[in-house]
N, C-alpha and C positions, 0 to 999 in steps of 0.2 A: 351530292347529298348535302341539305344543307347545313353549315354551321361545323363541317367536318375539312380539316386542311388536307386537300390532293395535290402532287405534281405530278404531270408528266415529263418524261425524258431529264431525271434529274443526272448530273453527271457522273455523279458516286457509283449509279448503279449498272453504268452502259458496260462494264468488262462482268458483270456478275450474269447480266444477260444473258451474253453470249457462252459463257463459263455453264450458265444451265442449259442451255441449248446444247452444247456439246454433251453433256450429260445424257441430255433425254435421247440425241440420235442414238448412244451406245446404246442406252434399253430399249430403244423402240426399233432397232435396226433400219430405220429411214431418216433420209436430211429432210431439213425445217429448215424455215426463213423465220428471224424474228420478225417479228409486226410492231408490237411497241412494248412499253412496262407503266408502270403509273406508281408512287407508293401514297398510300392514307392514312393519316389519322381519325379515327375514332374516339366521340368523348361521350362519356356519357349519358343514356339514352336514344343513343344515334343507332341506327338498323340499315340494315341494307335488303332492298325490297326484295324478294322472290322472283329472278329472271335466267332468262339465258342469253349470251352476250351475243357480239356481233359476229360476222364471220373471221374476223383479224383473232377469235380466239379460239384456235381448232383445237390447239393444244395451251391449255393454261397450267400456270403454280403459282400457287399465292404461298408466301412466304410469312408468318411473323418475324419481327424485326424485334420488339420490344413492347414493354404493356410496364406502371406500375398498376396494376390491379394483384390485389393481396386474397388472397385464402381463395373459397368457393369462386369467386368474382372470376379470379384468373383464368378459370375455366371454362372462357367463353367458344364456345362453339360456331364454328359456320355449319352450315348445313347444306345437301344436295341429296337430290332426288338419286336413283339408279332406275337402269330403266326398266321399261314395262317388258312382260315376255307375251309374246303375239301368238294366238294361236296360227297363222300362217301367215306367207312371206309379203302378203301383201299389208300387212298389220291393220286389217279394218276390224282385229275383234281381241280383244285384248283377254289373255288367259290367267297373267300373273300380275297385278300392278305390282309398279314400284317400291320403292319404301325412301320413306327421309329417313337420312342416315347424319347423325352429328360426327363433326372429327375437335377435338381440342388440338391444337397448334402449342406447344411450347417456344418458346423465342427461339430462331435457326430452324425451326420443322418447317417440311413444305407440304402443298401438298398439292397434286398431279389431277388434271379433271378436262375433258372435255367442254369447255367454255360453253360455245354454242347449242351445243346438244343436251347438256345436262342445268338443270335448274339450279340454283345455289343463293343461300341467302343467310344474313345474320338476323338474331330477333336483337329488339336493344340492347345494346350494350348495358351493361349492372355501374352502381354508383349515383353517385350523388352531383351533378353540376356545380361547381361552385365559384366560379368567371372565368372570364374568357380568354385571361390570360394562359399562355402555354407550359409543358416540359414540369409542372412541377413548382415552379416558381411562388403561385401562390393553393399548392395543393389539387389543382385538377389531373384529374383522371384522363390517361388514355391508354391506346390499342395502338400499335403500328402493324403496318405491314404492306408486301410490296407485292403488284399483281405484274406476272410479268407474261408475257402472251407468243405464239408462234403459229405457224400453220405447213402443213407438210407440202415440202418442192414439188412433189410428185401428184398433190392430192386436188380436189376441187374449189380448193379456198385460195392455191396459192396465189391467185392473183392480187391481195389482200398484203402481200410483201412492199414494204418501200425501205428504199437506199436511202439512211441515215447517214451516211456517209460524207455527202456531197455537202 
């Protein structure tokens, strides 16, 4: 996204990974492989388009970290499709569409989504640009937050795992 600060594989977040990973096997009753994590910055005006990810995100949570965005603002939303109900199993005729559904994220909230399968997207972010300096320094606006991705051992995508390790 342009003009928005991304890393992948920063070091802070490799034991948080895995710590949500173990997490999600308890509720999901199945092992996962991580696949990777990325965190972003968001500043104002910036959007994140309408898609659904690669197969490396079978199982996704996106995480806010921090924002100073104040009042209504803070309330930025991502957004995600749910899915369509089919009238039968072949799904050539669609009975119920979906709905875009918003989640607001608090700093520390996650939240748990089928990556590839479900659509997700932010509309601009709220505020005012005002340089391109960082963190507050001269009053710019952001959003953090950290997308962190997995795919089940057992499932269609695990081939989609790589050993970080090495």
């Amino acid at each position: 996204m342009e003009g928005s600060l991304a890393r992948y594989w920063h070091p802070q977040y490799r034991q948080i990974h895995c710590g949500i990973r173990t997490k999600l096997e308890e509720a999901l009753g199945r092992k996962l492989y991580n696949t990777y994590y990325y965190d972003r910055y968001y500043f104002p005006g910036q959007a994140l388009t309408k898609h659904a990810d690669r197969d490396a995100c079978e199982i996704s949570v996106t995480v806010h970290v921090s924002t100073n965005l104040t009042g209504e603002d803070a309330n930025w939303p991502i957004w995600i499709k749910t899915p369509d109900t089919y009238a039968d199993k072949k799904k050539t005729q669609v009975l119920v569409p979906g709905e875009n559904r918003s989640v607001v994220l608090k700093p520390g909230d996650g939240m748990i989504y089928k990556g590839c399968e479900r659509p997700h997207w932010r509309d601009p972010m709220p505020g005012i640009k005002k340089s391109k300096k960082l963190f507050g320094k001269t009053g710019e606006l952001y959003y953090h937050q950290i997308f962190f991705h997995y795919v089940l051992q057992d499932g269609q995508r695990a081939h989609c795992y790589m050993d970080r390790s090495r």
